[in-house]
KEGU-831559 format. One record per residue: x, y, z of N, C-alpha, C, O in turn; residue in one letter; residue number from 0. Coordinates in steps of 0.2 Angstrom, whole numbers, plus 2048, in hexadecimal, padded with zeros to 3 digits. Example, Ala and Ser with C-alpha at 12.3 -4.5 7.8 and 13.67 -1.06 7.14 Angstrom:
BEGIN
    nu    nv    nw   cau   cav   caw    cu    cv    cw    ou    ov    ow   residuo   num
   842   7E4   827   83E   7EA   827   842   7F0   827   847   7EF   82A         A     0
   840   7F5   823   844   7FB   824   840   800   827   843   806   828         S     1
//
This chain:
BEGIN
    nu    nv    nw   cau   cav   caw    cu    cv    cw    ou    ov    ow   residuo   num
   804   7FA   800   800   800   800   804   806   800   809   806   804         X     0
   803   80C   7FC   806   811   7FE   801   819   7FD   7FC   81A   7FA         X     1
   806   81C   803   800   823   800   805   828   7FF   80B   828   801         X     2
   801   82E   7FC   802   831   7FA   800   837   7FC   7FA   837   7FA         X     3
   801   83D   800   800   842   800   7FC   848   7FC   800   84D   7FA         X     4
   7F7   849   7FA   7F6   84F   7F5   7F7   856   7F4   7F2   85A   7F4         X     5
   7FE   859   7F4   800   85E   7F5   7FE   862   7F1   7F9   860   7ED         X     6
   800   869   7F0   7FE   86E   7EB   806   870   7E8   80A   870   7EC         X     7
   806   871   7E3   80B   875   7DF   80B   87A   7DF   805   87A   7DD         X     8
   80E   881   7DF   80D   887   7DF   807   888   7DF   807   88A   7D9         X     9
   800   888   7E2   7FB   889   7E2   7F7   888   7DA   7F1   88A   7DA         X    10
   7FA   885   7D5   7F8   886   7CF   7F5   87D   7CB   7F1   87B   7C8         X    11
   7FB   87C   7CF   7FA   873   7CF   7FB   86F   7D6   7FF   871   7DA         X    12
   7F7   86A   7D5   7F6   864   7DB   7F8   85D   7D8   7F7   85C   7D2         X    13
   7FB   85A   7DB   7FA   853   7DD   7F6   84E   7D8   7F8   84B   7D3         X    14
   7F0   850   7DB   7EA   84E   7D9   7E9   84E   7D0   7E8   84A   7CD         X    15
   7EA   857   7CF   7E8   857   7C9   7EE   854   7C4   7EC   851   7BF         X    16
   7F5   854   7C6   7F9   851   7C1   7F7   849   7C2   7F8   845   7BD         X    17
   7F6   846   7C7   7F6   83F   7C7   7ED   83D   7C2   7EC   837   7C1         X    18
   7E9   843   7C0   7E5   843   7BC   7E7   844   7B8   7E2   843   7B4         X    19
   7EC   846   7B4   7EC   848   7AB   7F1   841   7AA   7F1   83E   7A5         X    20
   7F5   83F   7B1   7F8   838   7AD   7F2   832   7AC   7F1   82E   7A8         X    21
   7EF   833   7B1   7E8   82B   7B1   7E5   82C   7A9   7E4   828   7A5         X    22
   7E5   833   7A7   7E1   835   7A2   7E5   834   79B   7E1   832   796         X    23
   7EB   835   799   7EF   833   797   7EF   82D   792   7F1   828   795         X    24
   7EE   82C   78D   7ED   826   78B   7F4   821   78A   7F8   823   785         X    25
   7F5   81B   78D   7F9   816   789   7F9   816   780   7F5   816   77C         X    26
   800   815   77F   800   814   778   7FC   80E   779   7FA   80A   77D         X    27
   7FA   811   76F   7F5   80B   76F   7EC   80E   771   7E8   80B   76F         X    28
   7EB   812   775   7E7   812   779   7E3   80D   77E   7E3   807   77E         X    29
   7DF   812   783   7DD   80B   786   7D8   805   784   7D4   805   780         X    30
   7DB   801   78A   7D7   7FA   789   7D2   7FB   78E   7D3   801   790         X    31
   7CE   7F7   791   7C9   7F6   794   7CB   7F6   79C   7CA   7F9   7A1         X    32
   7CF   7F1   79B   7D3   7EF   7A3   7D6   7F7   7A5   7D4   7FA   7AA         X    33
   7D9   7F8   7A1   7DF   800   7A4   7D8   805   7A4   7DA   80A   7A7         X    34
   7D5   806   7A3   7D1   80B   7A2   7CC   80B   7AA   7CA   810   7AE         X    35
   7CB   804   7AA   7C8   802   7B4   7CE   803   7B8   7CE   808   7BC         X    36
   7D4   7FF   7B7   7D9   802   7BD   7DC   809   7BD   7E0   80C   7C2         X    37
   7DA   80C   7B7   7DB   814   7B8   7D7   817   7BC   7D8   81B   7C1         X    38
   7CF   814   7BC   7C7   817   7BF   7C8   817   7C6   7C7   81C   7CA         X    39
   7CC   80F   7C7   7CD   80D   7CF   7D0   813   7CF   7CB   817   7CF         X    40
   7D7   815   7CF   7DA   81A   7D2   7D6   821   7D2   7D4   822   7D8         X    41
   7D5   823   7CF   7D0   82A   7CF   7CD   82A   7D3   7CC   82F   7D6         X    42
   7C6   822   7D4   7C4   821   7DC   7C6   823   7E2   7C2   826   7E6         X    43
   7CC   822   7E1   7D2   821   7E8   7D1   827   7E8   7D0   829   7EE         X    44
   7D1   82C   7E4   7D5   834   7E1   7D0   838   7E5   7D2   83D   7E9         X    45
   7C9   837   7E5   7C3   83A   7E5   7C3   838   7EB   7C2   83D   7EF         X    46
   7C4   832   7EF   7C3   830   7F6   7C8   832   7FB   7C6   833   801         X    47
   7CE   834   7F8   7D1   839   7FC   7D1   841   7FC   7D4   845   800         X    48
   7CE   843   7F7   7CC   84A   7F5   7C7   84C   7FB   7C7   851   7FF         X    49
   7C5   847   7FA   7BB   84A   7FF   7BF   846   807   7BB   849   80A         X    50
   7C2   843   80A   7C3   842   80F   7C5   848   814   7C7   84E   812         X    51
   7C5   847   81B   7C7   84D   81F   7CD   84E   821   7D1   849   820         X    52
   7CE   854   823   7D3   855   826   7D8   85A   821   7D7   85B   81B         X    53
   7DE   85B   826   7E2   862   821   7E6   85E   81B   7E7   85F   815         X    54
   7E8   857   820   7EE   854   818   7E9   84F   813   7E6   84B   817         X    55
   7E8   84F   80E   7E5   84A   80A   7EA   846   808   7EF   849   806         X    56
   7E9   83F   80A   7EE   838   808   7EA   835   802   7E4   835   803         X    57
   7ED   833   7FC   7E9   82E   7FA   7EC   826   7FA   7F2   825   7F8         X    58
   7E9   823   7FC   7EC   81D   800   7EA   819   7F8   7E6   81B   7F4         X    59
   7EF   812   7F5   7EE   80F   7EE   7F1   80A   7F1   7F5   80A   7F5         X    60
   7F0   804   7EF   7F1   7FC   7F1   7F4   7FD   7EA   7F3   801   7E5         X    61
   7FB   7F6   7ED   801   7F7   7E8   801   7F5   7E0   807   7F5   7DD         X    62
   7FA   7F4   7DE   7F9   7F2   7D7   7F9   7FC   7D4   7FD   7FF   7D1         X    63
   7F4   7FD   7D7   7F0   804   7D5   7F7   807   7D4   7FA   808   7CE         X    64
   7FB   808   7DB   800   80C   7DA   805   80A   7D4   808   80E   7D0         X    65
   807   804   7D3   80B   802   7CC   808   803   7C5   80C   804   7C0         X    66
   800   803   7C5   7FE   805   7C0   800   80E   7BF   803   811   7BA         X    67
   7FD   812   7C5   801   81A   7C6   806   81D   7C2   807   821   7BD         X    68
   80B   816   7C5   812   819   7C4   814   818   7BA   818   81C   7B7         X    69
   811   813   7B7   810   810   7B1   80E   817   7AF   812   81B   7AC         X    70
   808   818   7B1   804   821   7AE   80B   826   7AF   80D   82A   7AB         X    71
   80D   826   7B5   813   82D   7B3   818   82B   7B0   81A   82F   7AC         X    72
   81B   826   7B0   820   825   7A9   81E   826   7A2   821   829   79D         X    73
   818   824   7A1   815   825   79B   814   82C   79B   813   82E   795         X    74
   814   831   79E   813   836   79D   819   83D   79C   81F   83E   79E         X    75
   815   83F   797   81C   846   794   81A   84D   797   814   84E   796         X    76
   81E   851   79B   81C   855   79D   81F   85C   79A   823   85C   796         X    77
   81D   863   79C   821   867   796   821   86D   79C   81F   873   79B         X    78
   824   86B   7A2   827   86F   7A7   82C   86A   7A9   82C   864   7A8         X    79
   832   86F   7AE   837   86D   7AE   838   86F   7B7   83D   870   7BA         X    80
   831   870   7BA   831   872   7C0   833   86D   7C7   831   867   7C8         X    81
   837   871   7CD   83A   86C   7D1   832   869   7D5   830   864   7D3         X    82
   830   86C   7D8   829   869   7D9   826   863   7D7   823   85F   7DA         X    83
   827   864   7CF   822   85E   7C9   828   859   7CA   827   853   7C9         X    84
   82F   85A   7CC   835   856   7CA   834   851   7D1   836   84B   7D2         X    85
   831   855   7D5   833   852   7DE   82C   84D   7DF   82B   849   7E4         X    86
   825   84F   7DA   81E   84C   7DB   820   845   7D6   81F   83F   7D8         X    87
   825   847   7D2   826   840   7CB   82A   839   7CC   82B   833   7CA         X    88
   82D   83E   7D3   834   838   7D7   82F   832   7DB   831   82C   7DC         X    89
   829   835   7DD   825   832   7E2   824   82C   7DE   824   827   7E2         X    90
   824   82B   7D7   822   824   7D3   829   820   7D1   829   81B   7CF         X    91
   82E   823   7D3   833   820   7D1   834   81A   7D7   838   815   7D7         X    92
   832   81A   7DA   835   813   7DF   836   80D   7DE   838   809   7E2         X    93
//
């Protein structure tokens, strides 16, 4: 299991929203049926830690979901070069 924190990036970008443009992202090829439900699960997770209480939002991902994640930020091209985005993008590297 791991969580993750949903922080804010210079108030402009969150967590939340970049780990939505990669779910959103399509695999070469585009999606299949299967990747397109375990992208859903996560956004589940996404939406269930958004609405949760309290000042820190964790989104808590069982180790499939999170392997699937990290598949989506590799896959993904970005066009900043921001330390921020560099220190959210490490989170998937482990």
């Amino acid at each position: 299991m791991t969580c993750i924190e949903l922080k804010s990036i210079d108030g402009k970008l969150d967590y939340a929203r970049l780990i939505r443009l990669a779910l959103d992202n399509p695999p070469e090829g585009g999606f299949k049926l299967s990747e397109m439900k375990r992208r859903l699960a996560i956004d589940k997770a996404l939406e269930a830690a958004e609405k949760s209480e309290g000042p820190r939002k964790m989104l808590t991902l069982e180790d499939e979901q999170f392997r699937c994640l990290q598949e989506c930020m590799a896959g993904m091209r970005w066009t900043s070069r921001n330390p921020a985005l560099i220190e959210f993008l490490e989170l998937f590297e482990k």
